[in-house]
MARTISE-171524 format. One record per residue (C-alpha): residue in one letter; x, y, z. Coordinates in steps of 0.05 Angstrom, whole numbers. Layout:
BEGIN
+----+--------+--------+--------+
| aa |      X |      Y |      Z |
+----+--------+--------+--------+
|  A |      X |      Y |      Z |
...
+----+--------+--------+--------+
END
This chain:
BEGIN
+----+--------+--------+--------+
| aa |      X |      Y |      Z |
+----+--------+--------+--------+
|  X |    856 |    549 |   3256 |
|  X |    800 |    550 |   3209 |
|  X |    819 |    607 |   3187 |
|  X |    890 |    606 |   3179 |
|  X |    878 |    534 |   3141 |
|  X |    834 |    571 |   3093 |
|  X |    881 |    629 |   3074 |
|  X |    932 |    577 |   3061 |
|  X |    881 |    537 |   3015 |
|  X |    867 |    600 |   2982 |
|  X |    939 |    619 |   2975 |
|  X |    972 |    556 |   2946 |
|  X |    933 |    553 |   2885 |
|  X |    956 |    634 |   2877 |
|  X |   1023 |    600 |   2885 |
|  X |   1025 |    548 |   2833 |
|  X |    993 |    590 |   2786 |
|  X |   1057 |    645 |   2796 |
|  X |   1102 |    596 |   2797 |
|  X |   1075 |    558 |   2736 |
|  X |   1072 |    631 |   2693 |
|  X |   1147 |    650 |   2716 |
|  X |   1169 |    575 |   2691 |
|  X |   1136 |    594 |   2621 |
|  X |   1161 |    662 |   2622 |
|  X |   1235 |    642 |   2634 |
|  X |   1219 |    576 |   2586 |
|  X |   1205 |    633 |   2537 |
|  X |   1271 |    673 |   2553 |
|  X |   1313 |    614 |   2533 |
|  X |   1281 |    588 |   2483 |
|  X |   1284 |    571 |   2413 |
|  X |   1248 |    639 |   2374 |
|  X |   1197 |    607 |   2320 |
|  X |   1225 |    622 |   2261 |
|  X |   1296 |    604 |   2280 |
|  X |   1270 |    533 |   2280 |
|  X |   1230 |    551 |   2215 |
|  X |   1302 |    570 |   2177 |
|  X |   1337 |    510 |   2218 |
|  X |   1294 |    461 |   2179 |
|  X |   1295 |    495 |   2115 |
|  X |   1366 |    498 |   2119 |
|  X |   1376 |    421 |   2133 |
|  X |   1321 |    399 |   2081 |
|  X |   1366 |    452 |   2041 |
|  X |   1429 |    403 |   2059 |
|  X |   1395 |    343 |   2040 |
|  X |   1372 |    373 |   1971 |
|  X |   1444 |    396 |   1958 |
|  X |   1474 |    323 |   1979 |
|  X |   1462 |    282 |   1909 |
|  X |   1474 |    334 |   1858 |
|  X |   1540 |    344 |   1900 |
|  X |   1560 |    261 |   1894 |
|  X |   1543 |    265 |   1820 |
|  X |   1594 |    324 |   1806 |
|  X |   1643 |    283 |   1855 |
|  X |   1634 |    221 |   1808 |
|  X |   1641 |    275 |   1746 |
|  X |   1707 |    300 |   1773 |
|  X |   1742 |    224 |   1784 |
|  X |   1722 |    204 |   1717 |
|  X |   1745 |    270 |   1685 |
|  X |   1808 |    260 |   1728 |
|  X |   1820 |    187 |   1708 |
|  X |   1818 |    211 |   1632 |
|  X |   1866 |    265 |   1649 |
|  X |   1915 |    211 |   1678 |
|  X |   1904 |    158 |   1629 |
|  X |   1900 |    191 |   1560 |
|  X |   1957 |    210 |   1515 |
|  X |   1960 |    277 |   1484 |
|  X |   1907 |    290 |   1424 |
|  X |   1933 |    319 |   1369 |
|  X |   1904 |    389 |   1369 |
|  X |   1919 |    401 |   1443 |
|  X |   1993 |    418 |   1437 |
|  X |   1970 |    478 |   1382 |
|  X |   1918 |    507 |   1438 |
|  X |   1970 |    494 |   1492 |
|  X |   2021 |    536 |   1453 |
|  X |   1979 |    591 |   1423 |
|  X |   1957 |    603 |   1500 |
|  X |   2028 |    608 |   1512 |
|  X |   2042 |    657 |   1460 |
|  X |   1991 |    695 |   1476 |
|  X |   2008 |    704 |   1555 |
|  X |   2076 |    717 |   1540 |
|  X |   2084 |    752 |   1484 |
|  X |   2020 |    788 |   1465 |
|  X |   2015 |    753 |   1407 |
|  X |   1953 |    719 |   1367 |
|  X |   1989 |    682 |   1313 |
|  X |   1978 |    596 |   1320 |
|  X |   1914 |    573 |   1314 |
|  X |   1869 |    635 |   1282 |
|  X |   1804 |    596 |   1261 |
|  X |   1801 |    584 |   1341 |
|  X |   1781 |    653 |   1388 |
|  X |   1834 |    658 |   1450 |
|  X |   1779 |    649 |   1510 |
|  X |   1794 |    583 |   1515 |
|  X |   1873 |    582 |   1497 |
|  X |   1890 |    628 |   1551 |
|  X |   1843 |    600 |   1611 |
|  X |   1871 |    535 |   1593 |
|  X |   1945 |    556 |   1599 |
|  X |   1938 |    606 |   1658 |
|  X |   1976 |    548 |   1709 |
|  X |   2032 |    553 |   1657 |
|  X |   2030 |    614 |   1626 |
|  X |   2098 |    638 |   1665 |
|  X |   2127 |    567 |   1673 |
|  X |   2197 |    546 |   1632 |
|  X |   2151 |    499 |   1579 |
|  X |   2171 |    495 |   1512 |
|  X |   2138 |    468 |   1457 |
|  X |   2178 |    448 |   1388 |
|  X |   2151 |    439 |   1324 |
|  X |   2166 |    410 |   1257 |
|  X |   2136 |    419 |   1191 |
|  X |   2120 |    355 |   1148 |
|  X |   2075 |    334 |   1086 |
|  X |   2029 |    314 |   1140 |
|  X |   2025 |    386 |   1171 |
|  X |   2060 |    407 |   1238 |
|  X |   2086 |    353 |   1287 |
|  X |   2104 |    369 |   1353 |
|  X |   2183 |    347 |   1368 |
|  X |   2188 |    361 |   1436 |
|  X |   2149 |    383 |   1501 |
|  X |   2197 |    413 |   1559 |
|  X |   2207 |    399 |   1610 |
|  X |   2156 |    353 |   1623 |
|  X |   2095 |    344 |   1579 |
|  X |   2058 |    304 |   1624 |
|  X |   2055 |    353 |   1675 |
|  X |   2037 |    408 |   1629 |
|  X |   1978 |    369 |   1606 |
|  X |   1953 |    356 |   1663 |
|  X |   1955 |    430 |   1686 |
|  X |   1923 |    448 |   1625 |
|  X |   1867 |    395 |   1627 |
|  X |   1847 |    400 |   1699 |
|  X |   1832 |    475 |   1678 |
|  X |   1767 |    446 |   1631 |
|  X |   1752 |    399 |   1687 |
|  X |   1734 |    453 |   1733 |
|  X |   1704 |    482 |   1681 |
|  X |   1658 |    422 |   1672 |
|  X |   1646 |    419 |   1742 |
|  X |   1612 |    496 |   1733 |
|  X |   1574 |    474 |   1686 |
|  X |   1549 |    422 |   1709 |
|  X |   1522 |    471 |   1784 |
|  X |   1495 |    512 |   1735 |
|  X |   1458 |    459 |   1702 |
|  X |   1434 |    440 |   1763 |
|  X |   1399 |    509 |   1797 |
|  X |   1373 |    522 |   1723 |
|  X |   1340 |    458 |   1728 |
|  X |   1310 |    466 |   1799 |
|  X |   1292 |    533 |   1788 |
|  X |   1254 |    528 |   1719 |
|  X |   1228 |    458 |   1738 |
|  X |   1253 |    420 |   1801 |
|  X |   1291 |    388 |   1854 |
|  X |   1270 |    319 |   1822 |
|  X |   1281 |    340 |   1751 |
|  X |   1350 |    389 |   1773 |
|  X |   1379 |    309 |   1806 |
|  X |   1360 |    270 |   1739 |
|  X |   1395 |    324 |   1686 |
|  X |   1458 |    326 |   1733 |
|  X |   1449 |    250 |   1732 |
|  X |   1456 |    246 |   1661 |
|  X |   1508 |    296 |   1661 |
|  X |   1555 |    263 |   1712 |
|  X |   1555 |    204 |   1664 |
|  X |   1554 |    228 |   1599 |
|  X |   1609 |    202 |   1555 |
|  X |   1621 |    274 |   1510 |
|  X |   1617 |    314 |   1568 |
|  X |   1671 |    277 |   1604 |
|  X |   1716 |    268 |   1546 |
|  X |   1705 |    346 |   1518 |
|  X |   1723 |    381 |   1586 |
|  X |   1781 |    319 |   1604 |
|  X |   1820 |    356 |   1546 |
|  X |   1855 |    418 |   1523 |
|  X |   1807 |    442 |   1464 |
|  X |   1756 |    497 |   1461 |
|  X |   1687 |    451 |   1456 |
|  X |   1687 |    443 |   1529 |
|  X |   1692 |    524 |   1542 |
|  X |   1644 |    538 |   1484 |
|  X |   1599 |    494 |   1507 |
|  X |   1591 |    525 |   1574 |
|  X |   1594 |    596 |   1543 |
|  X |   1537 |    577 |   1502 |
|  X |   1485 |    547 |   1559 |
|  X |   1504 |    608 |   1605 |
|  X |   1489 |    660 |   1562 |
|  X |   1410 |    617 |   1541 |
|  X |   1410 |    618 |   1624 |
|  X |   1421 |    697 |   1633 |
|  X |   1376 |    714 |   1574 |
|  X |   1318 |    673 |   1610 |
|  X |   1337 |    704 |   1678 |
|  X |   1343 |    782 |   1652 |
|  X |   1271 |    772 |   1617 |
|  X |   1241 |    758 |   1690 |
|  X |   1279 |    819 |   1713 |
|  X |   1294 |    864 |   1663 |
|  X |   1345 |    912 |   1700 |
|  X |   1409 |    940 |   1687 |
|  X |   1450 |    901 |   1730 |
|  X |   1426 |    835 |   1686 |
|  X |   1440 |    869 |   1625 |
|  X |   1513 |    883 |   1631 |
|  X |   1517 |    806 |   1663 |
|  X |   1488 |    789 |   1591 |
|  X |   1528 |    835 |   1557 |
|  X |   1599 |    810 |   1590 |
|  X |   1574 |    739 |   1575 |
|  X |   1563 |    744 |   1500 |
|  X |   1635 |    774 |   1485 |
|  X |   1653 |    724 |   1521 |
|  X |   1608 |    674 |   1470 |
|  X |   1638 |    702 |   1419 |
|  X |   1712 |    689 |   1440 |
|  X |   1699 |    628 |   1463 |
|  X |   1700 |    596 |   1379 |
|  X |   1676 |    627 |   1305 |
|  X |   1613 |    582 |   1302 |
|  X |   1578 |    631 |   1359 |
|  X |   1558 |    688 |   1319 |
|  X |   1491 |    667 |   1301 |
|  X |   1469 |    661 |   1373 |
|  X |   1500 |    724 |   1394 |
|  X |   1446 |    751 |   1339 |
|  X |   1390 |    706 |   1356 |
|  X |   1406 |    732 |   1431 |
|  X |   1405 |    800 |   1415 |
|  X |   1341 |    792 |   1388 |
|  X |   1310 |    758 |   1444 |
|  X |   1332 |    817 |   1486 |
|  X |   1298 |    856 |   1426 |
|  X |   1223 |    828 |   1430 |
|  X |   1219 |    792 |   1491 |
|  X |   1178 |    823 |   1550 |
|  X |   1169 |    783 |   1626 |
|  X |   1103 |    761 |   1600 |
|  X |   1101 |    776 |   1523 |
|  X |   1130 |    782 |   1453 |
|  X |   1131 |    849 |   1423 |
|  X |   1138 |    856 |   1355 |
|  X |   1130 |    920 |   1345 |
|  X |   1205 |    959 |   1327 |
|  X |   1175 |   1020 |   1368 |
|  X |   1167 |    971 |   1437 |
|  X |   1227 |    931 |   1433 |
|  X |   1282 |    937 |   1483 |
|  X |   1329 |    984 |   1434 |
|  X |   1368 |   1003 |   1503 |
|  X |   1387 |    943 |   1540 |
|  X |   1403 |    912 |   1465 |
|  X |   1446 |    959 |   1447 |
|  X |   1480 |    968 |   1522 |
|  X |   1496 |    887 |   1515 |
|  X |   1517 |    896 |   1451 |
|  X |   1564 |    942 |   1465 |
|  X |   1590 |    916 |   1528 |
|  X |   1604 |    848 |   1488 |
|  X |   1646 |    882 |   1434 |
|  X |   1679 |    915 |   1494 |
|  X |   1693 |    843 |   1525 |
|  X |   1708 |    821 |   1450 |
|  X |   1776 |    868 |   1443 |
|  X |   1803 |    865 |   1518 |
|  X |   1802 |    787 |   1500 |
|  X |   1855 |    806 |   1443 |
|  X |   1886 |    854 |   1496 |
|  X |   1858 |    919 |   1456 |
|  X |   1899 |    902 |   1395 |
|  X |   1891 |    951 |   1331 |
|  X |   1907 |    915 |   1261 |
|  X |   1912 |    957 |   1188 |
|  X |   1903 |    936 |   1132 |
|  X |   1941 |    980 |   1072 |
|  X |   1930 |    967 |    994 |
|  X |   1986 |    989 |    942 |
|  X |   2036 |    973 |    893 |
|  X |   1987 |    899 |    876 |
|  X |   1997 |    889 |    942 |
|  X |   1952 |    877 |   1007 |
|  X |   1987 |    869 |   1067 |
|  X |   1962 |    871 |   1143 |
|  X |   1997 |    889 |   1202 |
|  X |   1981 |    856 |   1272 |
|  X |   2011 |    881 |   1336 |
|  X |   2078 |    829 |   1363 |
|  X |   2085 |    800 |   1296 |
|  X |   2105 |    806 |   1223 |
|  X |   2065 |    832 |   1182 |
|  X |   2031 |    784 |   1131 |
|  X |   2025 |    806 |   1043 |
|  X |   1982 |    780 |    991 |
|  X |   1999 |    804 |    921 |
|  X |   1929 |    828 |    891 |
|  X |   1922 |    768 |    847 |
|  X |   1928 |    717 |    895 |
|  X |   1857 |    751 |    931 |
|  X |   1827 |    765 |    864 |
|  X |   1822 |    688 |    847 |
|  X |   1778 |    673 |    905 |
|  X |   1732 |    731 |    884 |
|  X |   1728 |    715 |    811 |
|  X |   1658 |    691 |    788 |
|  X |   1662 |    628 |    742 |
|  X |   1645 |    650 |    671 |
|  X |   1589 |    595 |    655 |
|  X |   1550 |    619 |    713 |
+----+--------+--------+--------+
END
């Protein structure tokens, strides 16, 4: 009895100790692995970041949509509605020349193959628009919400520029201000080219920062595709495609270079030529001439007449005042 008492004494705690490591082992079976519980909590804390910059672009979007709803036609937006129309349809860059076409044919691409018609008539005052069929509410708003969503891009962007260069607290205040800027809901809550300029503008300064911290090919033609777009987004952008193209020049991850032998000749010239590229599919690859003859200059566009100056007329605005 002794005996059989003391081999069971000895036993249990052999027992307990197997049961106890099969418990763990199986415990580790189903359980959660380590760093699935790391990414679980990164990806909430993730969620929570992401939860205010996404109410401020909510708030963004109803005001932009209550200006949409509430304000009349300005008196500009009817030429950029109709040279986007023109330009869908017929191929043809004619209304509104001292404005690029980025902007008039992403605006007018709900109704670029709709029945609206816009009517004109000439006056002292300039051109006045007669009619807008079939309904020029509804092609407004078409139009506008176009620029809204715009704004609303611009506005994420905005926001991971901020957290990345800075962060999370800074990226919530500049979408903050954004959300409730007056210009920036009014410019992108209408049918003009500010709004797509403006957005043209701060993502090409964003890609130039992020192809100097990587330098490849890949972010190069991103920057190239982005600066023809710059430059049809409005005429006022050719100085910063230069200045840009002279970042990509002289700026290294960590340095300036100024010498010409150490700058960046190749990714320069690959963005430049991808932009000029982007440039001329934006005017669908036209080809213009201009012939001289006769005291005559005249220029011929693709889908539309072809426009004469008598030799005259252009030598006045080259003439040099004689008491200079």
């Amino acid at each position: 009895m002794a005996i059989e008492e003391d081999s069971r004494s000895k036993a249990a705690p052999t027992r307990r100790v197997v049961t106890t490591t099969a418990e763990w082992a199986g415990a580790r079976e189903i359980g959660d692995d380590p760093n699935r519980g790391t990414s679980d909590i990164q990806i909430r804390r993730s969620r929570r970041q992401l939860a205010f910059p996404a109410f401020m672009l909510l708030l963004y979007f109803m005001q932009c949509v209550w200006f949409v709803r509430t304000q009349s036609l300005t008196f500009d937006e009817p030429l950029h509605i109709n040279a986007g129309l023109e330009e869908w349809r017929y191929r043809r860059f004619e209304q509104v020349l001292d404005h690029p076409p980025l902007a008039h044919l992403l605006l007018t691409l709900p109704v670029a193959h709709g029945d609206w018609n816009i009517m004109w008539r000439d006056s002292p005052d300039g051109w006045l628009v007669r009619s807008i069929t079939p309904d020029p509410v509804a092609l407004a708003t078409r139009a506008r919400l176009v620029n809204v969503l715009l704004g609303v891009l611009l506005g994420v962007l905005l926001w991971l520029t901020a957290r990345k260069l800075f962060s999370v607290g800074t990226a919530n205040v500049a979408i903050a201000l954004f959300a409730f800027s007056p210009s920036l809901i009014a410019h992108f809550s209408v049918a003009t080219t500010d709004g797509v300029t403006t957005l043209m503008i701060f993502a090409t300064a964003v890609q130039v920062i992020r192809w100097r911290a990587n330098p490849s090919w890949a972010q190069a033609t991103l920057l190239g595709v982005l600066l023809g777009l710059l430059l049809l987004s409005k005429l006022s952008t050719p100085p910063l495609f230069c200045l840009a193209l002279i970042l990509i020049l002289v700026l290294k991850p960590n340095r300036w270079v100024w010498s010409p032998r150490r700058w960046n000749w190749y990714p320069a010239l690959l963005a430049a030529a991808i932009a000029g590229f982007v440039f001329w599919a934006g005017y669908f690859f036209h080809v213009s001439r201009l012939k001289t003859g006769d005291g005559i200059v005249m220029m011929t566009f693709p889908n539309r007449h072809p426009v004469m100056y008598p030799v005259g007329r252009i030598s006045r605005f080259l003439r040099v005042p004689q008491d200079l």
